[in-house]
DRENLUMSE-209115 format. One record per residue (C-alpha): residue in three letters; x, y, z. Coordinates in Angstrom, 2 decimals, decimal comma. Layout:
BEGIN
R   residuo        c1        c2        c3
R       ala         X         Y         Z
...
end
This chain:
BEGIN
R   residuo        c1        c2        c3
R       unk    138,43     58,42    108,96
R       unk    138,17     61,13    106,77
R       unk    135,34     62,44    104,08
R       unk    137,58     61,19    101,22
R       unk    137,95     58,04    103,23
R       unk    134,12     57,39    103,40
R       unk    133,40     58,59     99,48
R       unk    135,86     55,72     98,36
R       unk    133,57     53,30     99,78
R       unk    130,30     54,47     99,08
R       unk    129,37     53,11     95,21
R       unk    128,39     55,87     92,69
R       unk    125,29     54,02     91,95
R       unk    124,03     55,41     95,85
R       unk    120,99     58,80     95,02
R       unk    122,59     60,74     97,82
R       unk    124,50     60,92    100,70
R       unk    125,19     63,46    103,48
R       unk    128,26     62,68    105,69
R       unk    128,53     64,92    109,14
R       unk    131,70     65,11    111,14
R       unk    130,59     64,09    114,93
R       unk    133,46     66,73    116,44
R       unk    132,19     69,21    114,61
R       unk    128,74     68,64    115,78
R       unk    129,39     67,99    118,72
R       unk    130,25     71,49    119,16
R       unk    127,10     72,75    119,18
R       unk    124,58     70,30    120,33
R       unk    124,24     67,87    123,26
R       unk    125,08     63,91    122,54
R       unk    121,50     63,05    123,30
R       unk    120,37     65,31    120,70
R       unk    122,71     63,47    117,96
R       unk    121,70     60,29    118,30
R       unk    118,05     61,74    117,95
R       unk    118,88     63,69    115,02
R       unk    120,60     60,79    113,20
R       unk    118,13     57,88    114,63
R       unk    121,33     56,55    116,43
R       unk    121,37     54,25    119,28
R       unk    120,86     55,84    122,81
R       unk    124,21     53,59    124,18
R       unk    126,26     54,30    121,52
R       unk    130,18     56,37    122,35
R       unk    130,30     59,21    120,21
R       unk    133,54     59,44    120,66
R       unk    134,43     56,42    118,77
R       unk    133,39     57,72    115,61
R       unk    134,31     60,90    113,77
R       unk    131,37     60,70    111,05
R       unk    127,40     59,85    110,98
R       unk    126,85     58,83    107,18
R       unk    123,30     59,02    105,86
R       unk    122,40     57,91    102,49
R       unk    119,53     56,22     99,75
R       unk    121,54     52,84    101,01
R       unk    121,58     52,96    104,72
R       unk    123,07     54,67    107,66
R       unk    126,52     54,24    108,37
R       unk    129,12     54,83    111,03
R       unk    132,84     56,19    110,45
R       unk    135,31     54,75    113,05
R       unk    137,91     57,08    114,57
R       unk    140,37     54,00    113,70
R       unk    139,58     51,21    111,53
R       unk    138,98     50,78    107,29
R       unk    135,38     50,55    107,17
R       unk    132,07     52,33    107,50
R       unk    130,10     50,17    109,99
R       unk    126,45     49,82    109,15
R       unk    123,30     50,74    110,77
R       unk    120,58     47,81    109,41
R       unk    122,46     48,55    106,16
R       unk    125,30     46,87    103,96
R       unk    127,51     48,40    101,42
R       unk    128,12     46,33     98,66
R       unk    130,88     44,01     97,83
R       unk    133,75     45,79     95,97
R       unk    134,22     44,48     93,25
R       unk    136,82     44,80     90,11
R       unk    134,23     47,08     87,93
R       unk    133,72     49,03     91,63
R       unk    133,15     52,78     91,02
R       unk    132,78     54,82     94,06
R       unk    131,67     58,38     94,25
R       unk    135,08     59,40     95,25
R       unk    136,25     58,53     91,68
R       unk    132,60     59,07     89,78
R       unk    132,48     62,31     90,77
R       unk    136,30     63,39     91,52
R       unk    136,16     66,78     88,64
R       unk    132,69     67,99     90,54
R       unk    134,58     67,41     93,81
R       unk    137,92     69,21     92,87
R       unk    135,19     72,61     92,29
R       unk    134,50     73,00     96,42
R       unk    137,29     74,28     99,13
R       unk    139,90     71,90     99,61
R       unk    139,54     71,98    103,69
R       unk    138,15     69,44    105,14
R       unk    134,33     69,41    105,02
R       unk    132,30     69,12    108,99
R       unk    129,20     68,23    106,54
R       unk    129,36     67,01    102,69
R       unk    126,36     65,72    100,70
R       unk    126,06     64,81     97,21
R       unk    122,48     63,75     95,18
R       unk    121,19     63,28     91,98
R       unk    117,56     63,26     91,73
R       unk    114,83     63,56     89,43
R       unk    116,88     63,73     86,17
R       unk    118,53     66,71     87,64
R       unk    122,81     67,15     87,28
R       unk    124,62     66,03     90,65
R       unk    124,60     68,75     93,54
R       unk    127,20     68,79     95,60
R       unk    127,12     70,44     99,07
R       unk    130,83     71,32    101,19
R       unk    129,95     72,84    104,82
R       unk    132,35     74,43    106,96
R       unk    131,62     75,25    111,06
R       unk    132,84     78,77    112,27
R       unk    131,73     79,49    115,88
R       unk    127,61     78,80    115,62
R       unk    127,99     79,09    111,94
R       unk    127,84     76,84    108,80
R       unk    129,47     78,03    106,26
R       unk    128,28     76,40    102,96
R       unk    128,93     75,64     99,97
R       unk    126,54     74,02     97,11
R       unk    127,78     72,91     93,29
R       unk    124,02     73,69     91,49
R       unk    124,25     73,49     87,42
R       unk    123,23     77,26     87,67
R       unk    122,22     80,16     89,93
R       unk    119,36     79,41     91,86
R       unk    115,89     80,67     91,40
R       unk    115,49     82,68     94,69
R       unk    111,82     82,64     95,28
R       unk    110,71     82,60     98,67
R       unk    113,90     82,11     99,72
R       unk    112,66     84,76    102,42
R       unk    111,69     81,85    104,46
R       unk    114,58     80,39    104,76
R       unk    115,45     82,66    107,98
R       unk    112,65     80,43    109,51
R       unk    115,44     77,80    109,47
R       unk    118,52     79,95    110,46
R       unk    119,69     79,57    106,76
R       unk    120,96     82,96    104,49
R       unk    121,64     82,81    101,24
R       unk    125,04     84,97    100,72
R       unk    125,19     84,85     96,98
R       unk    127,90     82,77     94,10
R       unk    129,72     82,95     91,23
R       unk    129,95     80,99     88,01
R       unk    132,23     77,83     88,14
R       unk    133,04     76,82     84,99
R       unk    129,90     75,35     83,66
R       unk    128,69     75,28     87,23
R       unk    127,66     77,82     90,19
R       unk    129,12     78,32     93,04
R       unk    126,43     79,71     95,72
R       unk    127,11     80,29     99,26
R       unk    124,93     80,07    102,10
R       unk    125,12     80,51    106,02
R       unk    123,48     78,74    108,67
R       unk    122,86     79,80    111,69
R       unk    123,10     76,29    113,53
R       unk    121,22     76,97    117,05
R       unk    118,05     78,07    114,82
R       unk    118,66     75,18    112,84
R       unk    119,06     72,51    115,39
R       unk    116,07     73,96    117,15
R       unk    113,83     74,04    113,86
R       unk    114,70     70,38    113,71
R       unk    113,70     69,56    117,15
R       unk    110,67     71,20    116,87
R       unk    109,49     69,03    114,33
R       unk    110,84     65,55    116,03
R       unk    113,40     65,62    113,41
R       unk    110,60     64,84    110,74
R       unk    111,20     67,49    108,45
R       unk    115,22     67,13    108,20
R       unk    115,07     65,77    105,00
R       unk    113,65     69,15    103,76
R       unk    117,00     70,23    104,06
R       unk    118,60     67,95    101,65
R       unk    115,62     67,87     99,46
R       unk    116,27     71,68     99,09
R       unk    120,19     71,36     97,81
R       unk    119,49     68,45     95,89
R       unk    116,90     70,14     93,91
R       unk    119,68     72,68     93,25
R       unk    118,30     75,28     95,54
R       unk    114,76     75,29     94,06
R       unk    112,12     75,80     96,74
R       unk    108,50     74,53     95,42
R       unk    105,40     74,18     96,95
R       unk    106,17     71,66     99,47
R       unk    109,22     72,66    100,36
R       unk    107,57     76,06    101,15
R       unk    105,20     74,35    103,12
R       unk    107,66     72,84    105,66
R       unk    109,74     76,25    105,68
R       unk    106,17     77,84    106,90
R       unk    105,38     75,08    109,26
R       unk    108,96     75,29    110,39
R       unk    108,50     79,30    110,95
R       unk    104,99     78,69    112,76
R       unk    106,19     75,82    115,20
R       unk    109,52     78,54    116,23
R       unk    107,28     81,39    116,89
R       unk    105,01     79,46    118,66
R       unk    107,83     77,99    120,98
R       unk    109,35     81,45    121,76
R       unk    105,79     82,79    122,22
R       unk    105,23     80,57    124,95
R       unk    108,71     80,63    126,60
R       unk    108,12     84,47    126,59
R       unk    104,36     84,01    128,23
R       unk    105,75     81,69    130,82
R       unk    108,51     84,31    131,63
R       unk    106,21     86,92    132,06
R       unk    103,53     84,39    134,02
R       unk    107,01     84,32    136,51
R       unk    107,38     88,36    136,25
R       unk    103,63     89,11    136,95
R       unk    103,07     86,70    139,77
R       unk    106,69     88,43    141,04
R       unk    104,82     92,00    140,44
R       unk    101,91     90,43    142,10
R       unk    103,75     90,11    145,20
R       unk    105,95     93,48    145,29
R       unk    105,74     96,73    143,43
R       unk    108,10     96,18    140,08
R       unk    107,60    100,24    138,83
R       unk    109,43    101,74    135,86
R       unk    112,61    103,99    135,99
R       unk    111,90    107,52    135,72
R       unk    115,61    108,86    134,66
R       unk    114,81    112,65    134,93
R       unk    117,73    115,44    133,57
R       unk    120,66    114,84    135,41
R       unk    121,77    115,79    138,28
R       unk    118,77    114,36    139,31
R       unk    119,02    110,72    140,28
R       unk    116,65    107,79    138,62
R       unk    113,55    106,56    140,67
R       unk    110,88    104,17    140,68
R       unk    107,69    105,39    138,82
R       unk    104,98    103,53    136,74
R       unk    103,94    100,49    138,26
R       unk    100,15     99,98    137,17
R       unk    100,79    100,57    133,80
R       unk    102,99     97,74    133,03
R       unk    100,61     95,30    134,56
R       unk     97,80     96,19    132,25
R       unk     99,98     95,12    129,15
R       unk    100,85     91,86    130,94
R       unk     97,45     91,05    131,63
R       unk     96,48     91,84    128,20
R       unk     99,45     88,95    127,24
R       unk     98,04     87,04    129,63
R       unk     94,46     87,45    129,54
R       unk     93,46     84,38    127,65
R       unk     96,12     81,96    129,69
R       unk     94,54     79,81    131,66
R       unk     95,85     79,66    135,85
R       unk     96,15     82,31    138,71
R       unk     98,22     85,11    137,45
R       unk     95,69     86,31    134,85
R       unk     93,33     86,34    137,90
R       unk     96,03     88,13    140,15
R       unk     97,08     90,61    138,06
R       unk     93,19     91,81    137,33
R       unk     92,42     91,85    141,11
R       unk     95,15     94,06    141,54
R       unk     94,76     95,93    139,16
R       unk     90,65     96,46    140,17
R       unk     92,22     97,61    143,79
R       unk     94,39     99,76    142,35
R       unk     91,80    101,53    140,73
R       unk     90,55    104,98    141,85
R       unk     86,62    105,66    141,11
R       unk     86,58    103,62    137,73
R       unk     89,98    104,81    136,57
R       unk     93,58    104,15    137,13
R       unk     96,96    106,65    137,43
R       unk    100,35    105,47    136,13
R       unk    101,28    104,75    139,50
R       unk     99,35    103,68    142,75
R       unk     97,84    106,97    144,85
R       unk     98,85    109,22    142,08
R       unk     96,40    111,31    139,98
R       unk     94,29    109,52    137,57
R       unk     94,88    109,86    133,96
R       unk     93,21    109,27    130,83
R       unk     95,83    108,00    128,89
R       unk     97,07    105,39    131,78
R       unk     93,95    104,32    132,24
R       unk     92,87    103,79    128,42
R       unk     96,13    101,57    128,55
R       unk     95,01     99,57    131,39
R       unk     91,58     98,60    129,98
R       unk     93,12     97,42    126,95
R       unk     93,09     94,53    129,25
R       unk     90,22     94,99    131,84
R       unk     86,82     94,70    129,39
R       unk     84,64     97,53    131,52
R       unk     81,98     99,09    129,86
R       unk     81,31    101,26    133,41
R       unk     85,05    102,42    133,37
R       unk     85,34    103,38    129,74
R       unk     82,31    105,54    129,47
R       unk     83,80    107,03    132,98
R       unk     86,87    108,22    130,30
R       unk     84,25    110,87    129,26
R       unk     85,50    112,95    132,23
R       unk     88,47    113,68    129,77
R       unk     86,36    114,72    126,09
R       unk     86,93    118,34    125,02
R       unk     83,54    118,29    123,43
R       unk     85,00    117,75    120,02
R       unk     86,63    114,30    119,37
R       unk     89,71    114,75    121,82
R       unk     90,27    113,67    125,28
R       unk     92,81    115,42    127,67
R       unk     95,10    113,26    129,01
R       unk     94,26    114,54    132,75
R       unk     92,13    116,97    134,46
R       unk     93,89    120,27    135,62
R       unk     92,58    123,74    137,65
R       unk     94,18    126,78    138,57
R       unk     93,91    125,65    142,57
R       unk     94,15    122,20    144,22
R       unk     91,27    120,25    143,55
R       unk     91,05    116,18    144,28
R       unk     91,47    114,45    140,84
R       unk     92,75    117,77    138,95
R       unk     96,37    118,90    138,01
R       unk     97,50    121,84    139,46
R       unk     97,81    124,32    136,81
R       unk    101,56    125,16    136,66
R       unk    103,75    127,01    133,79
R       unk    106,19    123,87    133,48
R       unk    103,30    121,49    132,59
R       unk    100,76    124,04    130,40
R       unk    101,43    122,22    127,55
R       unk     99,60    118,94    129,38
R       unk     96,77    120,52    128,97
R       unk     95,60    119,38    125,76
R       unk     93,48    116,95    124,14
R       unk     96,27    114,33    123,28
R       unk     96,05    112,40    120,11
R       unk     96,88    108,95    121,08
R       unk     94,68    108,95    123,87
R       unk     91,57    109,62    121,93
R       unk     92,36    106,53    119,16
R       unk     92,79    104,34    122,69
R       unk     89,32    105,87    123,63
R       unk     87,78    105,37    120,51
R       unk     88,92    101,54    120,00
R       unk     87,49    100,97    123,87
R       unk     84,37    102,52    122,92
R       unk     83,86    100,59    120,04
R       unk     84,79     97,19    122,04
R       unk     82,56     97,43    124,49
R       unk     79,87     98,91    122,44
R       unk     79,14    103,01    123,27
R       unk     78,54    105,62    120,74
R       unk     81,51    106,88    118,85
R       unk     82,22    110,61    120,09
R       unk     85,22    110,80    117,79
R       unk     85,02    111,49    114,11
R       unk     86,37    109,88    111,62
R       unk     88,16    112,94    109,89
R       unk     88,95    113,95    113,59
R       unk     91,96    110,98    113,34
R       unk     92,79    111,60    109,59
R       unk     93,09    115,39    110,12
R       unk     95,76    114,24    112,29
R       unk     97,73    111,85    110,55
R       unk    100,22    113,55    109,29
R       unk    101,42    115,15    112,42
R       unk    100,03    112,04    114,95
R       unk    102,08    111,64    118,35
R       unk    101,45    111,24    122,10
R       unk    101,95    113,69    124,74
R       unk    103,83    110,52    126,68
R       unk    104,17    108,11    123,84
R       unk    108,01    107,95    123,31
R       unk    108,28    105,47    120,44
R       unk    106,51    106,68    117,16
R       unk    105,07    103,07    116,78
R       unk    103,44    103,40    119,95
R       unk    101,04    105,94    118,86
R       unk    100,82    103,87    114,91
R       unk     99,18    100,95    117,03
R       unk     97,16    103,03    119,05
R       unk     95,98    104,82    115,33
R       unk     95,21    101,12    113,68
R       unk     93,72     99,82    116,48
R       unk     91,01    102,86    116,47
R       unk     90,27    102,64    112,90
R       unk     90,33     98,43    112,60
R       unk     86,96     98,35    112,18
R       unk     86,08    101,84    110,90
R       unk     84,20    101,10    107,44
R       unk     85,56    104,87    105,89
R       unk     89,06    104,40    106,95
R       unk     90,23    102,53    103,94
R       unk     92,20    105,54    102,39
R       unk     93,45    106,25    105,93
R       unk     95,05    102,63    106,83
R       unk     96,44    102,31    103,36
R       unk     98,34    105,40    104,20
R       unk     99,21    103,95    107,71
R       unk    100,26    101,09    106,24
R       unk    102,73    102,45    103,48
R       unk    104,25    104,56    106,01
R       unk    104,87    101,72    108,48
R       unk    106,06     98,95    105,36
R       unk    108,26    102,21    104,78
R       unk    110,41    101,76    107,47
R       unk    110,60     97,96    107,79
R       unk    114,69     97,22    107,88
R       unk    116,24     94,62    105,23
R       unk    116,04     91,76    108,12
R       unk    112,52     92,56    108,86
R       unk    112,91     94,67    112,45
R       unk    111,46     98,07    112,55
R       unk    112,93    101,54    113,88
R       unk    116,15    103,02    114,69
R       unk    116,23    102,58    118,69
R       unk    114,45    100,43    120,85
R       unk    114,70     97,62    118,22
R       unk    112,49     95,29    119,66
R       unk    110,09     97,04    121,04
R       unk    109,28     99,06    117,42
R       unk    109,08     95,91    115,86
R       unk    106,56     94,47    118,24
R       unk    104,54     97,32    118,00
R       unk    104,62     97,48    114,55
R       unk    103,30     93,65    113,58
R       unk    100,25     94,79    116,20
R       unk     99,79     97,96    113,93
R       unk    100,02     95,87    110,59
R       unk     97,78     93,21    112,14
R       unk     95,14     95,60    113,12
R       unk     94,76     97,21    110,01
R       unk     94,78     93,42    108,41
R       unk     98,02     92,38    107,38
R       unk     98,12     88,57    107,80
R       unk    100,49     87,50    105,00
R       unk    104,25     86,27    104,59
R       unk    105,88     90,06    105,73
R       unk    104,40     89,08    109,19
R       unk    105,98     85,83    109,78
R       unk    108,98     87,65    108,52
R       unk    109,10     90,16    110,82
R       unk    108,18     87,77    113,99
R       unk    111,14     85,04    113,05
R       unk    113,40     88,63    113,36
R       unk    111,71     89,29    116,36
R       unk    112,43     85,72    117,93
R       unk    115,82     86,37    117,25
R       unk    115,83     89,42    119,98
R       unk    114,72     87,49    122,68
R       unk    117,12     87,35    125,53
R       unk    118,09     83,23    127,06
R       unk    115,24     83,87    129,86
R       unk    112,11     84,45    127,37
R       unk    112,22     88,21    127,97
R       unk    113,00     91,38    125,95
R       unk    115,51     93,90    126,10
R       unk    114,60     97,01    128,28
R       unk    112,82    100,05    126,42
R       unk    111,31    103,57    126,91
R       unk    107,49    103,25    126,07
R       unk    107,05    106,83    127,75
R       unk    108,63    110,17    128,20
R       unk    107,28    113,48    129,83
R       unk    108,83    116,94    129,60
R       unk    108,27    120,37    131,94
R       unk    109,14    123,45    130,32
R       unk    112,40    124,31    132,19
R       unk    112,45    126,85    134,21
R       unk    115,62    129,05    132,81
R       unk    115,77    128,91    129,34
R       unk    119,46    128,70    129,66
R       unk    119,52    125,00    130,84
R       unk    121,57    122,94    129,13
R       unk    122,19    119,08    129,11
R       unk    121,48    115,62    127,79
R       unk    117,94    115,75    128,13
R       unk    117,37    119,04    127,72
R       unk    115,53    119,44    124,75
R       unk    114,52    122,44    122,48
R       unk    111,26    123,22    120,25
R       unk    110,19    126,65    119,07
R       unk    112,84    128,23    120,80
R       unk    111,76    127,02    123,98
R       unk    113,54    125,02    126,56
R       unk    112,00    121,16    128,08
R       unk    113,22    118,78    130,55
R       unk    112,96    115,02    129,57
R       unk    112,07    112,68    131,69
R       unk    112,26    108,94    130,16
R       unk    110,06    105,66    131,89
R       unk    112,29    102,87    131,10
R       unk    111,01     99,42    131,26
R       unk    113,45     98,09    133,51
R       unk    111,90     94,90    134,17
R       unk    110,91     94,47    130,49
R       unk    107,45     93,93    131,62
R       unk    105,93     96,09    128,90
R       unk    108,52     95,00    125,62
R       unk    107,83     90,90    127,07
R       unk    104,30     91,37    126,78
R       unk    103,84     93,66    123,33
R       unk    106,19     90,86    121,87
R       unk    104,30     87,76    123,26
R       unk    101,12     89,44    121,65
R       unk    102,74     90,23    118,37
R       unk    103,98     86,44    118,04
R       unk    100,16     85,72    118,77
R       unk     99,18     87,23    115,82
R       unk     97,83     84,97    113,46
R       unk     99,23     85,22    109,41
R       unk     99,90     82,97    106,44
R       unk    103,29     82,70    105,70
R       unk    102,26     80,98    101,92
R       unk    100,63     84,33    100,90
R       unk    102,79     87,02     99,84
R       unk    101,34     89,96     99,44
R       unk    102,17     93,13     97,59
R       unk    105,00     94,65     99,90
R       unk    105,89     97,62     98,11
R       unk    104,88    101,47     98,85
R       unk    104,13    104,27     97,08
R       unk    107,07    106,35     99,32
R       unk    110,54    105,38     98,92
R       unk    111,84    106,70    102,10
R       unk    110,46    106,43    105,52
R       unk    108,58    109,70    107,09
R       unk    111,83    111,38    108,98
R       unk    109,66    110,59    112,10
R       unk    111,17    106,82    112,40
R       unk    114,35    107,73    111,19
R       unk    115,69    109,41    114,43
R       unk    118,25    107,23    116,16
R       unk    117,13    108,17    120,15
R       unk    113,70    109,39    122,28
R       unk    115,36    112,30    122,82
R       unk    115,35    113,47    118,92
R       unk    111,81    112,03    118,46
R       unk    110,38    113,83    121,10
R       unk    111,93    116,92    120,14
R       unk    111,66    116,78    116,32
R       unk    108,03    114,75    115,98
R       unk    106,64    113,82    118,78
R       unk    105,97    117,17    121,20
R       unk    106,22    119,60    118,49
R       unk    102,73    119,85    117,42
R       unk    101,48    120,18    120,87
R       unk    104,13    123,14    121,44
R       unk    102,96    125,29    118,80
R       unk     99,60    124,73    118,63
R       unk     99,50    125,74    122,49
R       unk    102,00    128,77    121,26
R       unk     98,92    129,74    118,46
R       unk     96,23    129,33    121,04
R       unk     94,52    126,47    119,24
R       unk     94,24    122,76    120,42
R       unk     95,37    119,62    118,40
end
């Protein structure tokens, strides 16, 4: 039977009606899910029937062969001589939509409003729609709408009608809908029949709809790193250190990741949480931690780690590191071997520096566990402009260590407002952040936001685009969190990571997250974040185009245009950051 078929026999005197072409559906979701979708028997064939009719009369049944729709606990009337059906009603409105045969049709009237007529077509995962409104639609908060895989792609003028067009992305839709137990699928129709007007409570369910997908993914991604920690529990799961090539890649980094994965993890319930900080506490040297086990303890590793690990004793041990005026050196160094010191060398000089994005991790510690701030204010907004990390590869990286030192910090008003507008400046038209490392920038940079008390609509915006990163097994692409250069020894090197600032010559080294330990857990704590998708807030800046910082496309030009600069020179003028 086809659509025209079913509109012949369905009177015009029926509100509405949504028809859906089982093939078609069938294409992308399970039979079991169909029948709960549509309220269908759990015996019923499928493939008897080529359409699932709902409507204000009843729910209906299209046989592949046969004249008639077959009820559900419904009846169509009796056809009678003065018989109008909506395939004649309604035949000009229908001659407006493509003439290929619809997988989904629905018609309404409602609420005094003119008929709406929706024609969708499936394209791969896609739905291609669409919708007869009496004019263009008002497109307020139609932001939300990703929350339900749906885009709206724009119309045209139809005679005395529009024409709009709309795309749905069908796995985010069938997935919204299960979410919900299929309660709020009426939403959907509620939305084209009002002719694509979203009020209050349709806004309501689009927000309910974005908080129940988050919170699915956030705990698929928590249970796949529960599996990755208790795996790193067992055997040593380090980062890739890809030095310059010819060298060849190695293991490096594998106490670091842990410490972000037990900050994930920290308030699940079970063993790993409890694994992860007992090794963790073994791997510690003294109070402290390296970046990896029976290296040389650092600072900035272990200001990561206790982001994680609440120790009053081990952060006030940090103050190994101060330079006496606001800064902390990222290690200890000395012109001969000492234990717990850097040896001194002319490819690492520039190390030896207080490093900005290890003092806002300080600070923030300091202030969570309740010591004296050593750290000015106007230390950090002297700063700003020029802020980076000595190791900190992704400029969002060292924007969340920034917020999260000044969250609380009652004169830093002027300071995160300028935080913030750079940040909002860089946000992409779907809602990600950055140029490279997709995911991981965006992560960081709702945990950045969120610190420096953005809860509103832009949020849930930019954790539905997150969602839509995550990879089939709850985890996050791979990512570079890190970097570390030595000056090279001939100035004539050349290469792919051989970078050059102020005329000098460095070899990059990048840490790669190869078992996406780090990106899993930054993510799975930036869909924790708690906002309100109803409030919109003011989203625009006073800065039209994003600092030049975020705009590089690799680590490589970061790190040599932004991020490693400032510690160059200042060591080439004999002055400290």
């Amino acid at each position: 039977m086809n659509v025209t078929n079913i509109l012949a026999q369905l009177p015009c005197s029926v509100d509405w009606m949504v028809c859906f072409k089982l093939g078609a559906i069938r294409q992308v979701s399970s039979d079991p899910q169909i029948k709960s979708m549509y309220f269908l028997p759990q015996n019923l064939d499928l493939v008897d029937h080529s359409h699932v009719v709902l409507s204000s009369v009843g729910r209906f049944l299209a046989p592949l062969e046969g004249p008639r729709l077959i009820g559900l606990g419904a009846e169509l009337p009796a056809e009678e001589s003065a018989f109008r059906s909506l395939a004649t009603e309604y035949f000009p409105l229908l001659s407006l939509l493509p003439e290929e045969e619809p997988d989904c049709l629905g018609f309404g009237v409602q609420d005094g409003l003119p008929p709406v007529l929706l024609h969708l077509k499936m394209a791969g995962e896609w739905g291609m729609a669409k919708a007869l409104f009496q004019c263009e639609p008002d497109t307020t908060h139609y932001d939300l709408l990703r929350a339900v895989g749906v885009e709206y792609l724009g119309g045209q003028k139809t005679g005395t009608h529009y024409l709009a067009s709309f795309r749905n992305y069908l796995p985010t839709h069938l997935h919204a809908g299960a979410l919900s137990g299929y309660s709020r699928t009426g939403f959907c129709n509620e939305f084209f029949f009002r002719h694509g007007t979203i009020d209050t409570e349709l806004e309501t369910g689009l927000a309910k709809a974005s908080e129940d997908r988050v919170a699915a993914i956030r705990e698929k991604s928590l249970a796949a790193l529960q599996a990755l920690a208790a795996q790193a529990c067992r055997e040593p799961m380090a980062m890739i250190c890809q030095p310059p090539p010819p060298e060849e890649p190695f293991p490096f980094g594998d106490l670091v990741p842990l410490g972000f994965a037990l900050r994930a993890l920290r308030n699940s319930s079970g063993r790993v949480a409890s694994e992860l900080r007992s090794k963790l506490n073994e791997a510690r040297v003294g109070l402290l931690w390296p970046f990896h086990s029976g290296r040389l303890v650092t600072s900035t590793d272990s200001a990561l780690i206790l982001q994680a690990l609440s120790s009053r004793d081990s952060v006030e041990s940090l103050q190994r590191f101060f330079d006496g005026d606001g800064g902390y050196y990222p290690q200890l160094w000395s012109k001969r071997e000492e234990p717990g010191k850097m040896l001194e060398s002319a490819a690492t000089r520039h190390w030896c520096q207080p490093d900005f994005a290890t003092t806002c991790l300080v600070r923030s510690l300091r202030e969570e566990v309740r010591l004296p701030c050593v750290t000015r204010f106007d230390y950090l907004e002297a700063r700003f402009n020029t802020r980076a990390g000595l190791y900190f590869a992704n400029p969002y990286l060292t924007d969340w260590a920034l917020a999260e030192a000044i969250r609380n910090d009652a004169d830093a008003k002027r300071l995160k407002t300028a935080l913030r507008q750079e940040i909002l400046a860089t946000r992409n038209q779907d809602y990600s952040f950055g140029r490279y490392d997709l995911a991981l920038s965006t992560s960081l940079a709702i945990l950045a936001l969120a610190a420096i008390g953005d809860d509103g609509r832009a949020i849930r915006l930019s954790q539905i685009r997150l969602i839509e990163m995550v990879r089939p097994d709850g985890l996050w692409p791979r990512s570079t969190p890190f970097y570390s250069t030595f000056i090279a020894p001939s100035q004539g090197s050349r290469g792919p990571q051989i970078i050059e600032i102020e005329g000098e010559k460095h070899e990059l080294s990048l840490y790669v997250d190869e078992h996406r330990m780090i990106g899993t857990s930054l993510a799975a704590l930036a869909l924790s974040v708690r906002c309100y998708p109803t409030r919109v807030e003011q989203m625009e800046t006073t800065q039209s185009n994003p600092h030049p910082r975020y705009t590089c496309g690799t680590v490589a030009e970061y790190v040599e245009r932004f991020a490693l600069t400032e510690y160059v020179r200042s060591l080439a003028s004999g002055c400290e950051l």
